[in-house]
C-alpha positions as CSV (number, residue, x, y, z in Angstrom):
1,X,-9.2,-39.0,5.2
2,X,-11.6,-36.3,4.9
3,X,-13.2,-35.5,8.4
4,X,-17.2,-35.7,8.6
5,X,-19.2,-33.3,9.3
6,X,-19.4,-33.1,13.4
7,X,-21.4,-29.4,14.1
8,X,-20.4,-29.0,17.7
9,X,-16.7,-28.8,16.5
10,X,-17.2,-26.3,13.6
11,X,-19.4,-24.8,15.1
12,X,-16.9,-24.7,17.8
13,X,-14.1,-23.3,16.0
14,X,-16.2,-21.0,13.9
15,X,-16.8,-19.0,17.4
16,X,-13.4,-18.9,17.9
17,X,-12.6,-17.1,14.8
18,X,-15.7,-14.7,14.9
19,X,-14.9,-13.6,18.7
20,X,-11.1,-13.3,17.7
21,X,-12.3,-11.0,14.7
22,X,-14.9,-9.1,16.5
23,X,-13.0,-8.1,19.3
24,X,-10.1,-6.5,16.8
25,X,-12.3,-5.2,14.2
26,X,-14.7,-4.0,17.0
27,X,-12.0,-2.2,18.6
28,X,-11.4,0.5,16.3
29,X,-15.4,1.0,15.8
30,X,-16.5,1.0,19.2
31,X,-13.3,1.4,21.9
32,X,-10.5,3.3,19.9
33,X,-13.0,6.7,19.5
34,X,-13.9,6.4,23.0
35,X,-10.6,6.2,24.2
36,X,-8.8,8.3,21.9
37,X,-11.9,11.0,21.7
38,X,-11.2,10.9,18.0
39,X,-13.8,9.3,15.8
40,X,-12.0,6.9,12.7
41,X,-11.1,9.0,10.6
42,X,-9.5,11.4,12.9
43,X,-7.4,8.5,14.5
44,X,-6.2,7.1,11.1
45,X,-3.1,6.3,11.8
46,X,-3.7,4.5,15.1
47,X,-6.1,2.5,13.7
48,X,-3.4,1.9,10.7
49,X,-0.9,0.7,13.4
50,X,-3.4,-1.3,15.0
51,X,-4.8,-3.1,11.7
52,X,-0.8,-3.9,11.2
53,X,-0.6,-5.0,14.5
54,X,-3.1,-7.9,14.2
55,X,-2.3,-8.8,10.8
56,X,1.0,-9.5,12.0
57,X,-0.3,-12.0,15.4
58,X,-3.0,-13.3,12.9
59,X,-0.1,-14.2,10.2
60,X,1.9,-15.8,13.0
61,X,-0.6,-17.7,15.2
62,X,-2.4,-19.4,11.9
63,X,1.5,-19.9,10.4
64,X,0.2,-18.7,7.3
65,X,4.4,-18.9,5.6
66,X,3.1,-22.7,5.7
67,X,1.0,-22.8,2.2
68,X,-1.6,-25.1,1.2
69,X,-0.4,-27.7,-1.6
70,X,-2.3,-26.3,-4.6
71,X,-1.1,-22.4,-4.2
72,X,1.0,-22.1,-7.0
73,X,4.0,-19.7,-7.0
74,X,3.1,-18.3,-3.2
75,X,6.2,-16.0,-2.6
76,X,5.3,-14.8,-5.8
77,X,1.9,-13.9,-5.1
78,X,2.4,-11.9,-1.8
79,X,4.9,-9.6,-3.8
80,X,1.4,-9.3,-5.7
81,X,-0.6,-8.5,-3.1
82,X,1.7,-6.0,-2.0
83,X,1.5,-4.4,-5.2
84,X,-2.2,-5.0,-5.2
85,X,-2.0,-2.8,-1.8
86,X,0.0,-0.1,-3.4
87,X,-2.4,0.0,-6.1
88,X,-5.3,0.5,-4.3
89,X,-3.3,2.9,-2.5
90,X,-2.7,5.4,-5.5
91,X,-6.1,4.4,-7.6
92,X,-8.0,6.0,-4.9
93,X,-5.9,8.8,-4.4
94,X,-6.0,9.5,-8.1
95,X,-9.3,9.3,-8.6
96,X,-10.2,12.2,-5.8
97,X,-7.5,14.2,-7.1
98,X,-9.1,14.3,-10.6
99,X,-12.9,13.9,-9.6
100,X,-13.0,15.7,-6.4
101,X,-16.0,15.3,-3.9
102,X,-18.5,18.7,-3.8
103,X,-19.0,19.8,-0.3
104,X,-22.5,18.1,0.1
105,X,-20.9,15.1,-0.7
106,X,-18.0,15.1,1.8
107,X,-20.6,16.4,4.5
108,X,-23.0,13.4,4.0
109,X,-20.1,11.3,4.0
110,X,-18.7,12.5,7.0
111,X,-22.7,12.4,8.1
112,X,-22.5,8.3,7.4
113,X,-19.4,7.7,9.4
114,X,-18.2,5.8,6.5
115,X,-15.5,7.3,5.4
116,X,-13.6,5.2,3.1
117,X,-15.4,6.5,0.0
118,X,-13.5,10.0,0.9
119,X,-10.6,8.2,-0.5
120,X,-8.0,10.5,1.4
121,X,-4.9,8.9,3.0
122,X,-6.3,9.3,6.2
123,X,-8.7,6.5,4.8
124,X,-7.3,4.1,2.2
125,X,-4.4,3.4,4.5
126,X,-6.4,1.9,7.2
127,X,-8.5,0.5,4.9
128,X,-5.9,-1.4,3.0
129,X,-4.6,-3.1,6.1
130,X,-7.9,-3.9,7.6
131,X,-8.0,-5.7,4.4
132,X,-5.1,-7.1,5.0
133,X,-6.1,-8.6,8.4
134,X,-9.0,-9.5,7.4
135,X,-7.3,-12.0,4.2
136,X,-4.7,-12.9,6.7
137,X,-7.1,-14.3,9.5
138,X,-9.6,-16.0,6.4
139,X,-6.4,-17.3,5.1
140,X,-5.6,-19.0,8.3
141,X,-8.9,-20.0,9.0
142,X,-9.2,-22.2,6.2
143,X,-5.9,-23.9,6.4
144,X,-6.1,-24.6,10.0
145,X,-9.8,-26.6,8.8
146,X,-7.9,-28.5,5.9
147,X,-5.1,-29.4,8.3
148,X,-8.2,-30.4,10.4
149,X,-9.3,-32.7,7.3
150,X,-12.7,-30.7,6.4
151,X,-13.4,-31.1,3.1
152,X,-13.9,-28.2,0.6
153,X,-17.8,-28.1,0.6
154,X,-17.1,-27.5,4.5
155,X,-15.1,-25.0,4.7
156,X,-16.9,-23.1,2.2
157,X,-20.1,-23.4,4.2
158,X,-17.9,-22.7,7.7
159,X,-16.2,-18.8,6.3
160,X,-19.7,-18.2,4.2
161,X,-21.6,-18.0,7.5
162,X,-18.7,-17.1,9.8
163,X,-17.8,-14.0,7.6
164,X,-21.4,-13.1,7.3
165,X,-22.0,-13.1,10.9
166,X,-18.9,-11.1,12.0
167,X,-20.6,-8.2,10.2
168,X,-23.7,-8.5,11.5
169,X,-23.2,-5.9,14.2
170,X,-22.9,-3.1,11.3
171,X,-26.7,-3.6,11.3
172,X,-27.1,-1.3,14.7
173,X,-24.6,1.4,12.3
174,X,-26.7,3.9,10.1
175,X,-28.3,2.1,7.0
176,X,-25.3,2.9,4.4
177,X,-23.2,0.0,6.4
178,X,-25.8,-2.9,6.1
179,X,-26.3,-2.1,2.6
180,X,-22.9,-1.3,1.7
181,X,-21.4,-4.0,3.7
182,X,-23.5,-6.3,5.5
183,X,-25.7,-7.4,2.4
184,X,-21.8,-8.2,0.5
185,X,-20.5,-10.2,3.0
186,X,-23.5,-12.3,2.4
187,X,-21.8,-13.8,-0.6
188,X,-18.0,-12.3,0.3
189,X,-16.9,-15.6,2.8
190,X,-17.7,-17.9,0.3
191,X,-16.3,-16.1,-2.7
192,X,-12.8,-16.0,-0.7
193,X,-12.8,-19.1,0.1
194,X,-13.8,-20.7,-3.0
195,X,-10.7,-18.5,-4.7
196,X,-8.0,-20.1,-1.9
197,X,-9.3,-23.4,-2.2
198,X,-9.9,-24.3,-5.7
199,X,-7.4,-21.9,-7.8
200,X,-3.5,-21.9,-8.2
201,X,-3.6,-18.2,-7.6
202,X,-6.6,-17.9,-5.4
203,X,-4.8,-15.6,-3.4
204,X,-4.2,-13.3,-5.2
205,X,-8.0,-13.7,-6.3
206,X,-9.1,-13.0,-2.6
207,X,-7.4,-10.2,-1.7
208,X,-8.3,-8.0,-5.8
209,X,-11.9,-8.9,-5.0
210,X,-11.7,-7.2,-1.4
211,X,-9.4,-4.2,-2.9
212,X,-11.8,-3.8,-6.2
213,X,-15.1,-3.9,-4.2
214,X,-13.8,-0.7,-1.5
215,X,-13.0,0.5,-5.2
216,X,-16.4,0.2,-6.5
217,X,-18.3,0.3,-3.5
218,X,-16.4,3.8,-3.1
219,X,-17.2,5.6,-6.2
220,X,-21.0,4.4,-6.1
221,X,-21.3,6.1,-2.4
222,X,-19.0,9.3,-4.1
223,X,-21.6,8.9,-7.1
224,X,-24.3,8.2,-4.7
225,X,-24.0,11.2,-2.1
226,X,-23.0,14.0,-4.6
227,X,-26.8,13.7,-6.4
């Protein structure tokens, strides 16, 4: 029986969720530098670790080998996303070998402190498992509030303004992060979560619309900083 709407309990859980992903995704903005004296991009591979880290607790406190009913074919699809992840991997390294970024671009970039458009190593590896926690901890979210017996219109409503809030913060960063990211994430929660809810492969849908927007986000800002 589907559970009616009771605020104080989603509103609840919804906290939860936001202070759990704030306080890892914050980390590497806001603690990690500091305490490494290295700024993001110099730290890469820390923060690489650390996204893998939490993907891992996240994937094993919401149980997420447990599917919901309607995935289709699950196994199959996170042999996908891994390829999904390798792909992103190598796209973005391609594309700076072959349109390489002009000095004023990197510096302005560099300028921004967001440095994923460089599409170097040092920053589509930590990007691609930030992603990766980040689809892991939605994916968990929303099966804990079906097992919880919300019903679909809920839950979309629940990650929309959870997901939007958790990157509300990148408002006090320089103006290229609430553009680039805040304004998204608007729509982002409850694009997710319509994909895992209502398709056989939504999945699979989730995680190409996170890995295709860093792609397109990225060679706008590339596009975008080299006029």
């Amino acid at each position: 029986m589907l559970r009616h709407l009771n605020t104080s309990k989603w509103l609840f859980l919804a906290i939860l969720w936001m202070i759990y992903w704030l306080a890892v995704a914050g980390a590497t903005v806001y603690i990690l530098p500091v305490y490494l004296d290295a700024d993001q991009f110099h730290n890469s591979w820390i923060t690489t670790l650390y996204f893998a880290l939490f993907a891992t607790v996240s994937g094993l406190f919401f149980k997420i080998k447990e599917s919901l009913p309607h995935l289709h074919r699950t196994a199959w699809q996170i042999r996908m996303i891994v390829y999904l992840a390798a792909s992103f991997i190598i796209l973005t390294f391609t594309f700076d070998l072959f349109f390489t970024l002009n000095h004023k671009a990197q510096a302005a970039i560099f300028d921004s402190q967001l440095y994923y458009p460089l599409f170097s190593i040092q920053t589509t590896i930590p990007k691609t498992f930030d992603i990766i926690f980040q689809q892991i901890t939605i994916f968990g979210f929303i099966k804990y509030l079906v097992k919880e017996n919300y019903d679909k219109y809920r839950i979309r409503q629940i990650v929309w303004l959870a997901f939007a809030c958790v990157h509300l913060p990148l408002m006090i960063k320089p103006g290229i992060y609430w553009i680039t990211l805040v304004l998204p994430s608007l729509f982002a929660g409850w694009l997710f979560a319509n994909f895992i809810l209502n398709f056989r492969y939504g999945l699979i849908y989730s995680y190409a619309l996170h890995f295709f927007f860093y792609i397109g986000t990225g060679i706008f800002l590339r596009v975008y900083h080299s006029l």
